[in-house]
C-alpha positions in Angstrom: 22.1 -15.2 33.1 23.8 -17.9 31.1 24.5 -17.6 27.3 21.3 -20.6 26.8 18.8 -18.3 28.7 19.6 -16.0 26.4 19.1 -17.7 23.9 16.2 -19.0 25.2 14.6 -15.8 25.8 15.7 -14.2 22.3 13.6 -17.5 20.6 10.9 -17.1 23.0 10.6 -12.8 21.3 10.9 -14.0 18.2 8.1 -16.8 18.3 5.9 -14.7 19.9 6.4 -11.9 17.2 5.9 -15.0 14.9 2.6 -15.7 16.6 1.3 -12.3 16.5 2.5 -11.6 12.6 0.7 -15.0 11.6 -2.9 -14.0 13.7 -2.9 -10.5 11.8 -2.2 -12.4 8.3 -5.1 -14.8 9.3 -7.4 -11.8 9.7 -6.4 -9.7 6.9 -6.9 -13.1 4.4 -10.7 -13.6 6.7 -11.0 -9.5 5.7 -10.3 -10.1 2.1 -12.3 -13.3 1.4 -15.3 -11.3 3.0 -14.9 -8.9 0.2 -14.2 -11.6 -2.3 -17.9 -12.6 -1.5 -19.4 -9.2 -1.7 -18.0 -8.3 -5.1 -19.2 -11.9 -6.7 -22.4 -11.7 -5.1 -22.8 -8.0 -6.8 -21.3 -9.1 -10.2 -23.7 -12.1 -9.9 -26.7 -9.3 -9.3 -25.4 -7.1 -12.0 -25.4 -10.1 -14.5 -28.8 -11.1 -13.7 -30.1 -7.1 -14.0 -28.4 -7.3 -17.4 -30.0 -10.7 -18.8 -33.4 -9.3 -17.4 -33.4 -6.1 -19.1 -35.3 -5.6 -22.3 -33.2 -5.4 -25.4 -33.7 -1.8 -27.0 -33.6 -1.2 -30.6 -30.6 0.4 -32.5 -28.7 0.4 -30.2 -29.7 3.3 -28.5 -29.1 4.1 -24.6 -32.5 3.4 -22.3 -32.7 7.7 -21.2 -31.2 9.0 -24.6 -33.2 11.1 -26.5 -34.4 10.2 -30.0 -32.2 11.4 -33.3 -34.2 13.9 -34.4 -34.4 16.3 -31.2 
């Protein structure tokens, strides 16, 4: 083989490594926007549970018992 197929070859490795490290950053970004969606679609729940809750008095936790227990 001459030195230019060698050459050749070596940049036809290393694009294909190229190739293959770019595909698994493409899915690991698709992955991670997936989850991006999730956790705003929960925090949007959560916020709307909180606005729709009624507001109790004093302060006081919804399941804690009164002072005077």
């Amino acid at each position: 083989m001459s030195n230019t197929e060698d050459r050749f070859i070596d940049l036809e490795i290393k694009i294909a490594h190229q190739e293959h490290l770019v595909e698994s950053l493409g899915q690991r970004i698709y992955e991670q926007q997936q989850q991006i969606d999730k956790l705003e679609q929960l925090c949007a729940a959560l916020i709307q549970h909180v606005r729709t809750q009624p507001q109790n008095g004093g302060g006081q936790l919804p399941h804690e018992p009164p002072p005077h227990y």
